[in-house]
C-alpha positions in Angstrom: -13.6 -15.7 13.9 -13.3 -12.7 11.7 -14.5 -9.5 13.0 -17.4 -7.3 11.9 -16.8 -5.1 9.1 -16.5 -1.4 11.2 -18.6 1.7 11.0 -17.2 4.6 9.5 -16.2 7.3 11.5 -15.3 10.4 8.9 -11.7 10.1 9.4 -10.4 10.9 6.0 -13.1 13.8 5.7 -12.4 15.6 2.6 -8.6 14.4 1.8 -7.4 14.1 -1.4 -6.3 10.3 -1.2 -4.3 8.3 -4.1 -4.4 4.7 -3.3 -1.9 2.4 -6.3 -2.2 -0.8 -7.1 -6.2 -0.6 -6.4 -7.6 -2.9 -8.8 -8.8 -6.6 -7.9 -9.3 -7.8 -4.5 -6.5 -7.3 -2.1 -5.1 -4.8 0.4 -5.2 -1.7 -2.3 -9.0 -1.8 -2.9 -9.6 -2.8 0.5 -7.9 0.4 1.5 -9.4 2.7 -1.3 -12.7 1.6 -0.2 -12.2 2.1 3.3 -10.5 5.6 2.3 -13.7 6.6 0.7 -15.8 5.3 3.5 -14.2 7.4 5.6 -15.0 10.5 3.5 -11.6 10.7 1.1 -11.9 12.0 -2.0 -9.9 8.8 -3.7 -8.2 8.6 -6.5 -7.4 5.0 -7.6 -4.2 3.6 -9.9 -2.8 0.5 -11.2 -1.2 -1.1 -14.6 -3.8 -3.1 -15.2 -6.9 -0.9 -16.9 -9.4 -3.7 -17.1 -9.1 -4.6 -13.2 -8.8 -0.4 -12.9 -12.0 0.5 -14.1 -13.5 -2.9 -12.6 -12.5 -1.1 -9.2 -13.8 2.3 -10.0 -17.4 0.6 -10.8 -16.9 -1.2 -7.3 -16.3 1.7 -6.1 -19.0 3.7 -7.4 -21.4 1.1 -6.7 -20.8 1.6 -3.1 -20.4 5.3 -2.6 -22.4 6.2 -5.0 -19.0 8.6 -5.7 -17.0 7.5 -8.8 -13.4 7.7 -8.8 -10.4 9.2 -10.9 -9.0 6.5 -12.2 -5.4 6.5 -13.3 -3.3 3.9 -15.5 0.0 3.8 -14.0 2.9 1.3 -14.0 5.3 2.9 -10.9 8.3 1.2 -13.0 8.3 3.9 -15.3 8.9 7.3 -13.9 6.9 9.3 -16.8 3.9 7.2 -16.1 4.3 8.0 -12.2 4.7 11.7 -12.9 1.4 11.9 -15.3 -0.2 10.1 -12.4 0.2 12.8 -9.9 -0.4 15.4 -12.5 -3.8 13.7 -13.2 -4.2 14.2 -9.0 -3.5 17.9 -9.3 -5.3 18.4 -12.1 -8.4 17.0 -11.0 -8.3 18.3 -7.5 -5.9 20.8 -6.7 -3.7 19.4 -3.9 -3.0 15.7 -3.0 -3.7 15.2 1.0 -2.4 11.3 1.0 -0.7 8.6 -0.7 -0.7 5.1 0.1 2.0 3.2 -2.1 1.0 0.0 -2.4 1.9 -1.5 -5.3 4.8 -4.4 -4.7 5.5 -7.6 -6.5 6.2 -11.0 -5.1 7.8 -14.1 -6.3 9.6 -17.5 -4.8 13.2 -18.8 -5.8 16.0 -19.7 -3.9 18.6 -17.4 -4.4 21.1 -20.0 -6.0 18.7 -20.3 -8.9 17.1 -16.6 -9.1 18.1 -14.8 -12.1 18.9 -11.8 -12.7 15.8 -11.0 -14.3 13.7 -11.7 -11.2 15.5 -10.1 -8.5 15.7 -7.0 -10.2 11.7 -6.7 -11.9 10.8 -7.6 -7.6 13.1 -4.6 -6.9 12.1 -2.2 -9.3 8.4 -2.8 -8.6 8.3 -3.1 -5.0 11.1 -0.6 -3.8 11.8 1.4 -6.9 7.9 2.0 -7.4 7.5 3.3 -3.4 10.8 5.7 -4.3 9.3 7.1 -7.6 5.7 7.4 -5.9 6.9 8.8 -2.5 9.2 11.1 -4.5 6.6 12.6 -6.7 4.0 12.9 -3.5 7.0 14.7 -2.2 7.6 17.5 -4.7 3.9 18.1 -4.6 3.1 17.7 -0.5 6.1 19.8 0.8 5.3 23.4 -1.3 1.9 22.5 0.8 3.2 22.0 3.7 1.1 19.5 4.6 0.8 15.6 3.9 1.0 12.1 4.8 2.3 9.1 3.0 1.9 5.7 3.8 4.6 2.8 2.3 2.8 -1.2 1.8 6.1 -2.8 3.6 5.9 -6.7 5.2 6.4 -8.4 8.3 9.3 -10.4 6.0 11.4 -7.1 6.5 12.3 -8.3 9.8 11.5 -12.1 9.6 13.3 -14.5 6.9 12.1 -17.0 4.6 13.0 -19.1 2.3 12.9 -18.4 -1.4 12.1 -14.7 -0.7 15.6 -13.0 -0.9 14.1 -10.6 -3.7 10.8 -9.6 -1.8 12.6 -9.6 1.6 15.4 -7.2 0.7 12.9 -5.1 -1.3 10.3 -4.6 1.3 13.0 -4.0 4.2 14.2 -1.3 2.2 10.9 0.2 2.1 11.2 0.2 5.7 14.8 2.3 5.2 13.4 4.5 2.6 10.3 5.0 4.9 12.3 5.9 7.9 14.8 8.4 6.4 12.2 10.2 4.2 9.9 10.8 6.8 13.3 12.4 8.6 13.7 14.8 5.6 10.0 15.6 5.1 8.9 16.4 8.7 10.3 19.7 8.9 7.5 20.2 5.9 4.4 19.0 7.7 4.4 15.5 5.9 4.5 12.5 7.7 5.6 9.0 6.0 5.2 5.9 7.7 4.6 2.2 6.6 2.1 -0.9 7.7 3.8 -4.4 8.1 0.9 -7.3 7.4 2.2 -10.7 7.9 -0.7 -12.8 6.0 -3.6 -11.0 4.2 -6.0 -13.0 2.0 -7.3 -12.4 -0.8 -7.4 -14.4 -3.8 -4.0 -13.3 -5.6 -2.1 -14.7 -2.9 -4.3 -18.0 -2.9 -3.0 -18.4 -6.3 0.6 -17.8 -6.4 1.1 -19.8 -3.1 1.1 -23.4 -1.9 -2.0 -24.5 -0.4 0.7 -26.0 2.0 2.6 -22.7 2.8 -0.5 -20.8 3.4 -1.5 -23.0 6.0 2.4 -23.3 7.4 1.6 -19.7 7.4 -1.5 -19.6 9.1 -0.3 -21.9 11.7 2.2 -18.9 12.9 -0.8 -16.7 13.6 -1.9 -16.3 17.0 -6.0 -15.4 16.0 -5.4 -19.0 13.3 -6.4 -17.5 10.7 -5.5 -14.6 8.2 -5.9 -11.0 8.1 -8.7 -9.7 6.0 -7.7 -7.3 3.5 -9.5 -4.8 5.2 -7.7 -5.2 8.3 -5.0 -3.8 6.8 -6.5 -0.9 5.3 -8.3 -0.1 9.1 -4.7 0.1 10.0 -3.5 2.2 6.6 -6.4 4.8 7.4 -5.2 5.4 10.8 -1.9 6.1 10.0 -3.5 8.7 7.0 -5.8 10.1 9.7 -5.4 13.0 12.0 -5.4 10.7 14.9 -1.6 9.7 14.0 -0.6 13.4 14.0 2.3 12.8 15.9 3.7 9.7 14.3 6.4 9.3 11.3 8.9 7.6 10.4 7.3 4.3 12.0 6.6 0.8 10.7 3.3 -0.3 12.0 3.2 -4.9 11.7 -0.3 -5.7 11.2 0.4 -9.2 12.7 -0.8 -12.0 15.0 2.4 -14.1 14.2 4.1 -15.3 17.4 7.3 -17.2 17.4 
């Protein structure tokens, strides 16, 4: 049974908080809602303007606050750049940044191409450098901030047809450990969620019907995490109440062995 949605407690009260890849209906929205719920002062972004400014009515609709709302592809580093410009320029300092934006795919690796491992790559790892790079340059002159990387429980765990994602999102987990390493002397913390199986529909339509229940099967609760789940998780890790925690990889996870 899937758990009540919770009460907000004011835990992002007043933060400057960029969510990416916040359009549609999975764990980014889920998280810039949750943000603003708990009294951040989000900023949303994605490559995809339509979904972008579908979000920001969302958004508005339920705060009654609307959102900046930024077009940004992270593959391109000028685009990444004027999106944390448009941060600063609109509010003056940027408190938190939750990269989420990442790109999946399934091929075995005797038939990927080129072309696929490297678009999964540049997306899903590239995109966390440029974003966490940028949140960097503008968070350490601060002296204060918090980052929080999208990574996956397939980091750790393999399987099949996902050499692409898995290498891409373990190296989120690298990047998130030895960043956080260089940035804590600065009063920014970086640390990452894990989420095994979140659904939303996305994911229901660029997998199996049979792998998402092979999937399921592996989770202890039987079913999957709500996309909110995750971002209850993502918002404790931006909060004060993680003060003393970087450089971690948190698995939002009931799968057992």
């Amino acid at each position: 049974m899937t758990p009540a949605y919770p009460a907000a407690h004011g835990l992002l009260d007043g933060k400057v908080t960029l969510v990416t890849a916040a359009a549609g209906a999975g764990i980014g929205y889920a998280t810039a809602r949750r943000c603003a719920e708990e009294g951040g002062t989000v900023v949303i972004s994605d490559r995809h303007e339509r979904r972008l400014g579908e979000a920001a009515d969302a958004l508005t609709g339920l705060t009654g606050v609307r959102p900046l709302a930024v077009p940004c592809d992270v593959t391109s580093e000028a685009q990444v750049l004027a999106l944390f410009d448009a941060v600063m320029d609109a509010h003056g300092r940027i408190d938190v940044v939750v990269n989420n934006a990442g790109l999946g795919g399934t091929a075995d690796l005797m038939d990927m191409t080129d072309e696929q491992w490297h678009v999964v790559l540049d997306v899903t790892l590239n995109g966390t450098m440029r974003c966490t790079r940028a949140a960097l340059r503008h968070m350490v002159p601060q002296g204060r901030g918090v980052i929080v990387n999208n990574a996956s429980v397939i980091g750790w765990r393999a399987q099949r047809g996902q050499s692409h994602y898995a290498a891409a999102k373990a190296g989120v987990m690298a990047l998130t450990r030895c960043a956080a390493l260089e940035a804590a002397e600065h009063g920014v913390r970086i640390n990452a969620v894990a989420p095994s199986l979140a659904m939303h529909p996305f994911l229901a339509k660029v997998t199996s019907d049979d792998l998402l229940a092979e999937l399921t099967a592996k989770e202890a609760f039987g079913r999957s995490a709500e996309p909110w789940e995750v971002a209850n998780v993502i918002v404790f890790l931006a909060s004060d109440y993680s003060s003393y925690m970087t450089g971690e990889i948190v698995s939002v996870s009931s799968q057992h062995p």
